[in-house]
KOLVEXKOL-486433 format. One line per field, with one value per residue (C-alpha): residue number from 1; residue in one letter; chain; x negated, y negated, z. Coordinates in steps of 0.02 Angstrom, whole numbers, plus 50000, padded with zeros to 5 digits. Layout:
<nodes>
nr: [NUM / ...]
rest: [A / ...]
kette: [A / ...]
px: [X / ...]
py: [Y / ...]
pz: [Z / ...]
</nodes>
This chain:
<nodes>
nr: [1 / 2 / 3 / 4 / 5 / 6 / 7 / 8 / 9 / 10 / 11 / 12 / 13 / 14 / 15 / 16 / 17 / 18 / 19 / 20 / 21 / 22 / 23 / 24 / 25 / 26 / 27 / 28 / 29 / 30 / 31 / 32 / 33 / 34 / 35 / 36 / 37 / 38 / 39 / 40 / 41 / 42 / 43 / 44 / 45 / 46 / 47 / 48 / 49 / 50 / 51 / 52 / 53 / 54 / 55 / 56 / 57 / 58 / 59 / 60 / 61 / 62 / 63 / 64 / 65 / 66 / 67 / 68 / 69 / 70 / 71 / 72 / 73 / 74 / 75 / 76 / 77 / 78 / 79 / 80 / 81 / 82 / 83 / 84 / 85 / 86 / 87 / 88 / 89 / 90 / 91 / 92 / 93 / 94 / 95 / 96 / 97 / 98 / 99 / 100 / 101 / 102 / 103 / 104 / 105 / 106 / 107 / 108 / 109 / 110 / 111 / 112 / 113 / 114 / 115 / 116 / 117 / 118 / 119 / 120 / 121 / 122 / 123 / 124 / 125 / 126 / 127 / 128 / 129 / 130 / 131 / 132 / 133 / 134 / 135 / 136 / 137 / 138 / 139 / 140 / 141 / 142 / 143 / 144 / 145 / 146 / 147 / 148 / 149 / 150 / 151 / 152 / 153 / 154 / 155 / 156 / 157 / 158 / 159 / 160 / 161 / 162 / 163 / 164 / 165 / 166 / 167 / 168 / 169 / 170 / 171 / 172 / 173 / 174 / 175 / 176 / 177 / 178 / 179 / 180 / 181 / 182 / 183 / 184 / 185 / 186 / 187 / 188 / 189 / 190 / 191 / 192 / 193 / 194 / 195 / 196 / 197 / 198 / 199 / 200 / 201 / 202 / 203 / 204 / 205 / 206 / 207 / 208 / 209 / 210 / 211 / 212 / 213 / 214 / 215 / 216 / 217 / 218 / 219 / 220 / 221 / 222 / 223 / 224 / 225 / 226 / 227 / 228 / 229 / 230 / 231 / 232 / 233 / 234 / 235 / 236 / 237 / 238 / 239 / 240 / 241 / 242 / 243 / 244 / 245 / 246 / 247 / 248 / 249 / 250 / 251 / 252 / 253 / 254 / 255 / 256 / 257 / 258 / 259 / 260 / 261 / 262 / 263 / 264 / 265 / 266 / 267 / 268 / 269 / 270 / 271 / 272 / 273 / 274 / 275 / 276 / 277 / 278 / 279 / 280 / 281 / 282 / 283 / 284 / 285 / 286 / 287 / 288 / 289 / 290 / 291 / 292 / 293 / 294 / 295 / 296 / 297 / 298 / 299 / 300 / 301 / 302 / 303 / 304 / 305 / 306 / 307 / 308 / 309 / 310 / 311 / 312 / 313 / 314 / 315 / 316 / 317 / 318 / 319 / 320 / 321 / 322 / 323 / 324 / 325 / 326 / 327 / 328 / 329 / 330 / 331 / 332 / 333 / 334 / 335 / 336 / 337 / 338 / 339 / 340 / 341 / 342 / 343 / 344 / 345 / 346 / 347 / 348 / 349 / 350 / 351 / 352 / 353 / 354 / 355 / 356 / 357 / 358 / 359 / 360 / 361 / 362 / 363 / 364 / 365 / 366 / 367 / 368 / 369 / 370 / 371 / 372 / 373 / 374 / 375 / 376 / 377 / 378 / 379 / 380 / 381 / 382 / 383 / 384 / 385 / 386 / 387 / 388 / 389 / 390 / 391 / 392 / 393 / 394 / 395 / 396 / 397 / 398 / 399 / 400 / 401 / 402 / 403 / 404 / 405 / 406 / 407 / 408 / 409 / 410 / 411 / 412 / 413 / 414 / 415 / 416 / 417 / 418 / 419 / 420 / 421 / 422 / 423 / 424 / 425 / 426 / 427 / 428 / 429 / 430 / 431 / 432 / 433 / 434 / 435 / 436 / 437 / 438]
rest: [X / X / X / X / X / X / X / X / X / X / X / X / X / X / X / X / X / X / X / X / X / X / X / X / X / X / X / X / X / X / X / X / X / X / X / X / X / X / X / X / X / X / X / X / X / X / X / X / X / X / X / X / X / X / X / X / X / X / X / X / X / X / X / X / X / X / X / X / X / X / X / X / X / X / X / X / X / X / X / X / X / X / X / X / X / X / X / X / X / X / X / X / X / X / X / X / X / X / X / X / X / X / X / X / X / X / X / X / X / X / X / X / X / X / X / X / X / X / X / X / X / X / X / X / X / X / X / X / X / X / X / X / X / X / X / X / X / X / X / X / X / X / X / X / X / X / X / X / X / X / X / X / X / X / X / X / X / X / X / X / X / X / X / X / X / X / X / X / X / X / X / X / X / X / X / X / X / X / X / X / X / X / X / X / X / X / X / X / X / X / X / X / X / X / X / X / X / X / X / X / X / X / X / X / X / X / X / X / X / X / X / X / X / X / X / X / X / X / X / X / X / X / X / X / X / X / X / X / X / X / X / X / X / X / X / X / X / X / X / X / X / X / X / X / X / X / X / X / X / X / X / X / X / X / X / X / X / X / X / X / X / X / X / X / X / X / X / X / X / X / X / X / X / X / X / X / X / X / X / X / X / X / X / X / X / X / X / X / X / X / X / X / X / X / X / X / X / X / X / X / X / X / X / X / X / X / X / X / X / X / X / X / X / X / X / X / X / X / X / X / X / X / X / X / X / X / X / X / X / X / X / X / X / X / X / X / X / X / X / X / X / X / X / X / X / X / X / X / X / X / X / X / X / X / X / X / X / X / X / X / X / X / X / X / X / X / X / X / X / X / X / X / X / X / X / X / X / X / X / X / X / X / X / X / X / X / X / X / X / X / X / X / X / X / X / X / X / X / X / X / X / X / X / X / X / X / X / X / X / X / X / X / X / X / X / X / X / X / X / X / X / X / X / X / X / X / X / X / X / X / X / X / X / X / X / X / X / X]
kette: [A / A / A / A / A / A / A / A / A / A / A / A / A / A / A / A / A / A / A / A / A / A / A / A / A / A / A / A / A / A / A / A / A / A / A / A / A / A / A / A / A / A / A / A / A / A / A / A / A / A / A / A / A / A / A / A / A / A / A / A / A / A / A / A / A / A / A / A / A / A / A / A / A / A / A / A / A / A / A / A / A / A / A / A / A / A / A / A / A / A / A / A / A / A / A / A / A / A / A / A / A / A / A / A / A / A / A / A / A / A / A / A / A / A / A / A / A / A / A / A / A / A / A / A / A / A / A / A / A / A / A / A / A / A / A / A / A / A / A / A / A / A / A / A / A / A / A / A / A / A / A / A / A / A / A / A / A / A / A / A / A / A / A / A / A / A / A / A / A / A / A / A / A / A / A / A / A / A / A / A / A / A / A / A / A / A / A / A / A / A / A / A / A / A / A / A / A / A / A / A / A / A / A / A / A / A / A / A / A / A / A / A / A / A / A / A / A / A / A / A / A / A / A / A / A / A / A / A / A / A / A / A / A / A / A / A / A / A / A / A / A / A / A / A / A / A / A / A / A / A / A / A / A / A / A / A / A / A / A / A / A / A / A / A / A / A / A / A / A / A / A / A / A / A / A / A / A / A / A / A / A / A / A / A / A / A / A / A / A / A / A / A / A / A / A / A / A / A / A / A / A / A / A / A / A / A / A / A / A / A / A / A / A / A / A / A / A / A / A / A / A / A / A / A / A / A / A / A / A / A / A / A / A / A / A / A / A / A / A / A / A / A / A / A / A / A / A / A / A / A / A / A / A / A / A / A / A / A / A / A / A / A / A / A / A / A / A / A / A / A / A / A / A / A / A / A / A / A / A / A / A / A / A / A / A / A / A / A / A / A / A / A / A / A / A / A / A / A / A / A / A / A / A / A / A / A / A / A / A / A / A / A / A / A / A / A / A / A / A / A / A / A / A / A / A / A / A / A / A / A / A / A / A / A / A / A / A / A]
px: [46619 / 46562 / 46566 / 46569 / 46397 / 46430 / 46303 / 46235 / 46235 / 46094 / 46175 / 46364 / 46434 / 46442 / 46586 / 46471 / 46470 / 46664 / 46666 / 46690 / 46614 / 46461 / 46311 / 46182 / 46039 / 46007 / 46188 / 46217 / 46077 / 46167 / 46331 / 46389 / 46291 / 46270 / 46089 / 46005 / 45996 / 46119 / 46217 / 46244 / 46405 / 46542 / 46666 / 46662 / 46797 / 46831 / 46951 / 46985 / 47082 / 47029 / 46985 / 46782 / 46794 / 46875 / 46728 / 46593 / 46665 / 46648 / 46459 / 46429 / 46461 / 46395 / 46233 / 46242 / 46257 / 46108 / 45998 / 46070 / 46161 / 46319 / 46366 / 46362 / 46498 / 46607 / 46745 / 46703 / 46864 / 46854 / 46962 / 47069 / 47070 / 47159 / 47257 / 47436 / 47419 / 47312 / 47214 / 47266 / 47171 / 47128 / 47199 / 47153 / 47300 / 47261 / 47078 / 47170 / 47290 / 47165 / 47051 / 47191 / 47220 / 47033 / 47042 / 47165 / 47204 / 47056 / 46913 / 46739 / 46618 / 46441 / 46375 / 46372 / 46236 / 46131 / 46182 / 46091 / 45927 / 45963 / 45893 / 45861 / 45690 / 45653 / 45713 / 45648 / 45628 / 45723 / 45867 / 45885 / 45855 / 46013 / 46109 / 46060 / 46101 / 46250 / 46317 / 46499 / 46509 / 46707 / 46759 / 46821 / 47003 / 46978 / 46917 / 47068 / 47200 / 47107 / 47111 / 46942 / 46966 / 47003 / 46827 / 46726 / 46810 / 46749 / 46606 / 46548 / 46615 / 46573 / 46449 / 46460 / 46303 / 46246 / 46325 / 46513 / 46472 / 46413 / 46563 / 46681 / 46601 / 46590 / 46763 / 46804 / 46722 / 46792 / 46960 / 46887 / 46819 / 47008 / 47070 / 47067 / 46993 / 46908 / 46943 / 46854 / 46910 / 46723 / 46675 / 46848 / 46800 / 46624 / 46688 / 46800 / 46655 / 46551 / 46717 / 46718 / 46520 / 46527 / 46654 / 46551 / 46403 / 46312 / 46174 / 46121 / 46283 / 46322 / 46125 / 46194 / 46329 / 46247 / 46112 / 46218 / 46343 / 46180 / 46133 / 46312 / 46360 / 46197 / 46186 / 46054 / 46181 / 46146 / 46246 / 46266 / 46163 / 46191 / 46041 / 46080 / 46228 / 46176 / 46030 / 46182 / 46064 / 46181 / 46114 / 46070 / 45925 / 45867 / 45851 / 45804 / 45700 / 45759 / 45915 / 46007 / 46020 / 45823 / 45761 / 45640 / 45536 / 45448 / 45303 / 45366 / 45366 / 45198 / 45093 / 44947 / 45007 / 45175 / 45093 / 45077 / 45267 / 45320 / 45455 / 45602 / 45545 / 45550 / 45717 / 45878 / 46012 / 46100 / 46266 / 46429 / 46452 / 46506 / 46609 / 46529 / 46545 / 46698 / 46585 / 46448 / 46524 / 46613 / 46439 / 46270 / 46193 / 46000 / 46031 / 46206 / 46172 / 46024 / 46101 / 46246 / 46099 / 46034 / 46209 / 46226 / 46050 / 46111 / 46273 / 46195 / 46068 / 46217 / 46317 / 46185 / 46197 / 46035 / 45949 / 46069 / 46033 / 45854 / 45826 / 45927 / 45813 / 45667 / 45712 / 45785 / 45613 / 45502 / 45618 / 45586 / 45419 / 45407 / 45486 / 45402 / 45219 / 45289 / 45364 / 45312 / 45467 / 45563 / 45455 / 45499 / 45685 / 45666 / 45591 / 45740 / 45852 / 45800 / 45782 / 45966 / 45996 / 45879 / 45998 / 46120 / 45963 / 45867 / 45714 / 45566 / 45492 / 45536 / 45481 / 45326 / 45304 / 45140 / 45164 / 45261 / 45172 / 45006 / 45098 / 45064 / 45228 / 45210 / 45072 / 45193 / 45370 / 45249 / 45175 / 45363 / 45409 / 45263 / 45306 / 45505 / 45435 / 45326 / 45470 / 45576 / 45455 / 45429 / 45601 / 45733 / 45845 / 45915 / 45770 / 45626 / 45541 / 45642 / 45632 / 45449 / 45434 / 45540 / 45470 / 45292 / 45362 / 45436 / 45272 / 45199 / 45313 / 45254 / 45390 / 45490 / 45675 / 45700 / 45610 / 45706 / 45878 / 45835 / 45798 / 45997 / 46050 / 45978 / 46004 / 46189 / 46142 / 46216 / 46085 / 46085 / 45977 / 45791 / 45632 / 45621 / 45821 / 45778 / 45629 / 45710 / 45863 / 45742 / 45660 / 45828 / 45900 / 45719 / 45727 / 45920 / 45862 / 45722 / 45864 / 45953 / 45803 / 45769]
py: [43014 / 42842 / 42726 / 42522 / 42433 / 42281 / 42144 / 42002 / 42095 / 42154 / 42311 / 42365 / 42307 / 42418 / 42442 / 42339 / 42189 / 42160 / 42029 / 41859 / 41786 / 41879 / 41774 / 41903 / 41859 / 42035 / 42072 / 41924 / 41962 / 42127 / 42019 / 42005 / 41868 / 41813 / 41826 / 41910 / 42083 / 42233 / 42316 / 42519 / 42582 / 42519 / 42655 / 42811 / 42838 / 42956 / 42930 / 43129 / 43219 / 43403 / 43496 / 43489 / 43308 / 43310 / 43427 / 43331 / 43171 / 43259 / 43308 / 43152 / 43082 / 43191 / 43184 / 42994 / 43031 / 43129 / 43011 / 42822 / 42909 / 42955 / 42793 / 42743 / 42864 / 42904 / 42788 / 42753 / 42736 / 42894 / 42821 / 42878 / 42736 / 42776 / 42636 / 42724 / 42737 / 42591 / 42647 / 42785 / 42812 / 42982 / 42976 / 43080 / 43189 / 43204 / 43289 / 43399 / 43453 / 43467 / 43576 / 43707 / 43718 / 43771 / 43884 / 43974 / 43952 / 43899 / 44034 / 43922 / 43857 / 43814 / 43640 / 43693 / 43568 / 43662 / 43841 / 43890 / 43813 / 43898 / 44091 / 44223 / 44266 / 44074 / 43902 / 43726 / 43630 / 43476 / 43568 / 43661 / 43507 / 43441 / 43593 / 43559 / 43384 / 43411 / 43529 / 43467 / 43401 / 43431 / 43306 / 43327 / 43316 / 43410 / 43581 / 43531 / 43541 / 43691 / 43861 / 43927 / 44078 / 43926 / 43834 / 43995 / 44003 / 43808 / 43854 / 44013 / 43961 / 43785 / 43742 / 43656 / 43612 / 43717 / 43624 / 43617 / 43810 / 43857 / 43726 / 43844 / 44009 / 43938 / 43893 / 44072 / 44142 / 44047 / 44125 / 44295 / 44260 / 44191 / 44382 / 44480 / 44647 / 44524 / 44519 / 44513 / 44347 / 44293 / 44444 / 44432 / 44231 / 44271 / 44396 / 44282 / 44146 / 44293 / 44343 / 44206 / 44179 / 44347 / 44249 / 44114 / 44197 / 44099 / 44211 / 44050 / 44013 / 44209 / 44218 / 44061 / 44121 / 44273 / 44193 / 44078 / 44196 / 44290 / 44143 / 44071 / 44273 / 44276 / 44220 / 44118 / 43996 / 43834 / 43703 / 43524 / 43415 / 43233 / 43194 / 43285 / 43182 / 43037 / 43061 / 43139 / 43314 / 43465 / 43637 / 43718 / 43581 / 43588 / 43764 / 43848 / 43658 / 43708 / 43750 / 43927 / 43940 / 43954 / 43966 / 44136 / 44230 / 44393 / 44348 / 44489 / 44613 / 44559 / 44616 / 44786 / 44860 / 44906 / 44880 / 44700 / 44655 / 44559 / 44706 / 44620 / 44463 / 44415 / 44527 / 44511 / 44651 / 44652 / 44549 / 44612 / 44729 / 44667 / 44763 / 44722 / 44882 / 44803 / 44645 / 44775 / 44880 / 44712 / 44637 / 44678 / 44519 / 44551 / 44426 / 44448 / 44637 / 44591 / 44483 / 44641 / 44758 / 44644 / 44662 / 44837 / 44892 / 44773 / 44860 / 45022 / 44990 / 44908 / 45063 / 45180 / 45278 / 45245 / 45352 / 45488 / 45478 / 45458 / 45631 / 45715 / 45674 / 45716 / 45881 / 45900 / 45830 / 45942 / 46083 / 46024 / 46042 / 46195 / 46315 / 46200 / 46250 / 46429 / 46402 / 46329 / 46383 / 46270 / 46127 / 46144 / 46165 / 46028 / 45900 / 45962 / 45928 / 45744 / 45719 / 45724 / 45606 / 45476 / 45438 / 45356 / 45302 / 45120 / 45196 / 45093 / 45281 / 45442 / 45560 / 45638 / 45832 / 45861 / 45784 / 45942 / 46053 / 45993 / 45990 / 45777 / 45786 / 45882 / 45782 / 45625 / 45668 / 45771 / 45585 / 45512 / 45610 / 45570 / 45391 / 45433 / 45515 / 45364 / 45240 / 45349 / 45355 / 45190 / 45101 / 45094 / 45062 / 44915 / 44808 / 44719 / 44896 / 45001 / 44885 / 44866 / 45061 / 45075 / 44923 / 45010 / 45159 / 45049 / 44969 / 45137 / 45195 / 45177 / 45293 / 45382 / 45459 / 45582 / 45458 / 45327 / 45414 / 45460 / 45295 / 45228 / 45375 / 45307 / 45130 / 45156 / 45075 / 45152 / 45187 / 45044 / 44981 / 44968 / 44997 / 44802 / 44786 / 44869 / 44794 / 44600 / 44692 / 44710 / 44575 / 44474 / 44595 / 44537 / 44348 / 44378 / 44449 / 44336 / 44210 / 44262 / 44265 / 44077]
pz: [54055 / 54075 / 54231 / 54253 / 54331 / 54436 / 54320 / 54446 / 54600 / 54694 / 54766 / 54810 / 54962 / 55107 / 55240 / 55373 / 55239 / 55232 / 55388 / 55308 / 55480 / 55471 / 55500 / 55480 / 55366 / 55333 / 55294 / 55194 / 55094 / 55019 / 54985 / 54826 / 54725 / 54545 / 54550 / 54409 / 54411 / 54407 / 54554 / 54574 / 54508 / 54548 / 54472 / 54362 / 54224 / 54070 / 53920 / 53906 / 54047 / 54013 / 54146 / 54080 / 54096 / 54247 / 54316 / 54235 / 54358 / 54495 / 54456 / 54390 / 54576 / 54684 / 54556 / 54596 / 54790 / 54790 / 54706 / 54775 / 54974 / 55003 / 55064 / 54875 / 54819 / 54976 / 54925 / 54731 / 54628 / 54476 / 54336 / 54173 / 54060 / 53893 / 53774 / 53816 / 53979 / 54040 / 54191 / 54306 / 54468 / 54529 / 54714 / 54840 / 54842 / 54651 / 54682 / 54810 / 54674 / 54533 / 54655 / 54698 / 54508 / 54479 / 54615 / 54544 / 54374 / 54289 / 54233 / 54307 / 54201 / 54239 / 54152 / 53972 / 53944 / 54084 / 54053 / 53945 / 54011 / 54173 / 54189 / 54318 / 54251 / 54185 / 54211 / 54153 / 54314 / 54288 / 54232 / 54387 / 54486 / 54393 / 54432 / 54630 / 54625 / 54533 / 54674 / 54741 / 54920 / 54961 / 55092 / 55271 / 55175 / 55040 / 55182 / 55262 / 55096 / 55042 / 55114 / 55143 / 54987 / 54869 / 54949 / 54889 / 54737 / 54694 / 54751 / 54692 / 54512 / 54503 / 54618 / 54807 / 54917 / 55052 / 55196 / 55104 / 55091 / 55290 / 55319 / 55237 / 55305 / 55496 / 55480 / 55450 / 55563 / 55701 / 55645 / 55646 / 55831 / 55887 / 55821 / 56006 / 55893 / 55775 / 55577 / 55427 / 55351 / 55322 / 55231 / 55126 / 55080 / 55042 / 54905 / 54841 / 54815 / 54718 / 54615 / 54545 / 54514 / 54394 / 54319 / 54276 / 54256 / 54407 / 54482 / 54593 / 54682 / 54726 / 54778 / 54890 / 54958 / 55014 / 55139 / 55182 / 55235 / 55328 / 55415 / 55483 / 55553 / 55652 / 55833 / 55769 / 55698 / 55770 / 55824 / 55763 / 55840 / 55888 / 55772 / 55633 / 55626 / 55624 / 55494 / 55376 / 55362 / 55405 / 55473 / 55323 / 55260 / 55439 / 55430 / 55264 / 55192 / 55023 / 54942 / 54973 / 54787 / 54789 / 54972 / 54968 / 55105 / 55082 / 55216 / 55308 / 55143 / 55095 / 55266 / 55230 / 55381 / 55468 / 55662 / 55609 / 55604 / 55766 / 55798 / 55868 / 55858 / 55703 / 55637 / 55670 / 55631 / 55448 / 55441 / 55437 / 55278 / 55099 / 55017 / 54826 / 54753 / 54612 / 54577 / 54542 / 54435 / 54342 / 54266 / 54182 / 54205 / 54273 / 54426 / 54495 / 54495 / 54612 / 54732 / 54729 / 54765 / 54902 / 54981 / 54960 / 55046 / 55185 / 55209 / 55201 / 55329 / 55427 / 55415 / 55455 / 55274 / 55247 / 55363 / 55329 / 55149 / 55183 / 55296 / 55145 / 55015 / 55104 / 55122 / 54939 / 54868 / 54976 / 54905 / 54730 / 54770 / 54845 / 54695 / 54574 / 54637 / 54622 / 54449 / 54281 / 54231 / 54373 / 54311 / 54135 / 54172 / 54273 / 54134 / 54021 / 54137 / 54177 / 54001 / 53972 / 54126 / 54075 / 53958 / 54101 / 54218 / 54194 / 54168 / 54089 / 53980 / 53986 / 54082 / 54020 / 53968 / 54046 / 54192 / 54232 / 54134 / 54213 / 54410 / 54392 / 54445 / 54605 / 54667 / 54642 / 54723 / 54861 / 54882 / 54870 / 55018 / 55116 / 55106 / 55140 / 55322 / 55340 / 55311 / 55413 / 55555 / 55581 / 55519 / 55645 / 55477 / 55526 / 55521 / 55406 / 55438 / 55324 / 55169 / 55197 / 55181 / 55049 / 54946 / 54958 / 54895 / 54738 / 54715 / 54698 / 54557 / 54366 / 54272 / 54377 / 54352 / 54516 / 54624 / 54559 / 54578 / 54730 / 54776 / 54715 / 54808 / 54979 / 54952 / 54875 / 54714 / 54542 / 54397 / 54294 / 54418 / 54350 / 54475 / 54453 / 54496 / 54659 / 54698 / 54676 / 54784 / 54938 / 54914 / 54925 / 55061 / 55153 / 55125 / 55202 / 55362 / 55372 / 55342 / 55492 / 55610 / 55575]
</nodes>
């Protein structure tokens, strides 16, 4: 990909500039001149037409829009110069084309330059910067050629910025809200968008599309404003300050005591449920398994299955208990048993022998329970309360295997997930509802 620079200018000429009979000094001082110096660009081209260059174009431009405005790049000819050809300009109805073909014929691709510098657990700063700034922004008639699946496809897969994304999402819901018994288009397009993230591999842009999709199905949503506008910042920057891909809160997680939650205040309810339970089964990666565990807890505390689950396992650990003070026989059973199952649970070490033997083990799921009633005491299951309870109860756990399955059981996770899957899980599921609140 390369791209022509205007040589004598001082800057490109803006929309405002194209009145020959403008007398304005200010004006006339951005008008094109031979002065010494270089302008911005004045178009991008590549000599390739693969669909890689053809993506790297796209984030080559929007990378330029973030760093000189969008007023630079908003009408910026993208080129194909090649000596058989001459030059061929990519038209508008030639994006829209090239678009629906990614959306559904091409498996996405992050920036291969950037992939491998980009990491759940550890990424070097300016590279992720580059991924952000790289991000698409699909115009007014792009939303309009494309359906909203094919948006979250781009999106999810390749990359778009936050507002293209809540753009996509509100649009849905308003069709849900036309429905007279509603509809679950959103949730449907959402799904899409993280489809086609496990196909790329891109824990940031299904981690985006998550709160995003949190924040737009609130009440909370707000409307455009007349400023906003005219400052060209959309809701999301207004409302998270960061980017979706990265935007975290766990103030509410981190408080000593329960009583010092603003109850109601500061919570909303869960969204909608996502149905994620393919997409989790369909990957291993460390991060997209998180962001499906973060949607899971939230759809169980949506649909109520966690309390039910949670009163059930309270009584089957305080039954474990019970015949295992009786027995040492129960106990030892009991450590055979789990030893064949840690073979299919993410545990971190096995489960030691005399911790049964010694009744180590008692004293720990007898605590586990405890802190089950307290988190079912004070959670109303559909709020920050119940992932505060339950992420104390996580802290608290050094090598468990019941505890842990019992924990997958409540929350509706499957057991590849680690105590540290689970605890990043809530911690998403928390920043969410925080998300929603704001």
């Amino acid at each position: 990909m390369k791209f022509f620079l205007r040589v004598g200018g001082t800057t490109r000429t803006l929309s405002e500039d194209l009145d020959e009979n403008c007398n304005n000094q200010h004006v006339a001082g951005r008008m094109r001149t031979f002065d010494k110096g270089c302008g911005v660009f004045v178009a991008l081209f590549i000599r390739t037409i693969t669909i890689r260059d053809i993506m790297v174009l796209f984030r080559t431009r929007a990378r330029i829009g973030h760093v000189l405005g969008q007023e630079y790049v908003k009408n910026m000819p993208l080129l194909y110069l090649s000596h058989e050809h001459g030059v061929r300009v990519f038209t508008e109805k030639l994006q829209q084309q090239f678009f629906q073909l990614i959306a559904h014929k091409v498996q996405p691709f992050q920036n291969p330059t950037l992939e491998t510098q980009i990491k759940f657990d550890g990424t070097n700063e300016s590279c992720m910067q580059q991924k952000l700034e790289e991000l698409i922004d699909l115009d007014d008639g792009l939303l309009e050629a494309l359906t909203p699946e094919q948006c979250a496809r781009i999106a999810g897969g390749f990359g778009c910025t936050d507002d293209t994304v809540a753009n996509v999402l509100k649009k849905s819901k308003l069709q849900d809200e036309k429905k007279r018994n509603g509809g679950h288009k959103l949730q449907d397009v959402v799904v899409e968008g993280m489809a086609s993230a496990v196909r790329s591999g891109d824990y940031f842009t299904a981690r985006q599309l998550l709160i995003l999709y949190t924040l737009v199905s609130s009440e909370q949503y707000p409307n455009e404003s007349a400023d906003q506008k005219s400052d060209g910042k959309g809701h999301i920057s207004c409302v998270l300050h960061d980017s979706a891909s990265l935007f975290s809160d766990l103030t509410l997680l981190d408080v000593q005591n329960i009583n010092q939650l603003a109850l109601g205040s500061e919570i909303v309810p869960p969204p909608p449920p996502l149905d994620t339970d393919r997409l989790r089964r369909s990957t291993t990666a460390f991060g997209l398994l998180s962001v499906f565990g973060a949607a899971q807890i939230l759809r169980a505390m949506k649909d109520g299955s966690a309390k039910q689950r949670t009163e059930e396992s309270i009584e089957a650990v305080e039954e474990w208990v019970k015949y295992g003070e009786e027995s040492l026989a129960f106990r030892l059973a009991s450590w055979r048993e789990q030893r064949a199952d840690e073979q299919n649970v993410a545990v971190e070490t096995n489960s030691q022998f005399m911790a049964f033997a010694s009744g180590k083990a008692i004293s720990n799921r007898k605590r586990f329970a405890e802190q089950l009633k307290a988190a079912l005491s004070h959670a109303d299951f559909s709020g920050i309360q119940f992932l505060w309870g339950i992420n104390k109860v996580v802290a608290s756990m050094h090598s468990p295997c019941l505890r842990l399955e019992i924990l997958h059981y409540i929350l509706g996770l499957d057991n590849r997930y680690s105590v540290l899957h689970v605890e990043r899980s809530i911690e998403l599921a928390a920043t969410c509802l925080r998300v929603g609140h704001t």
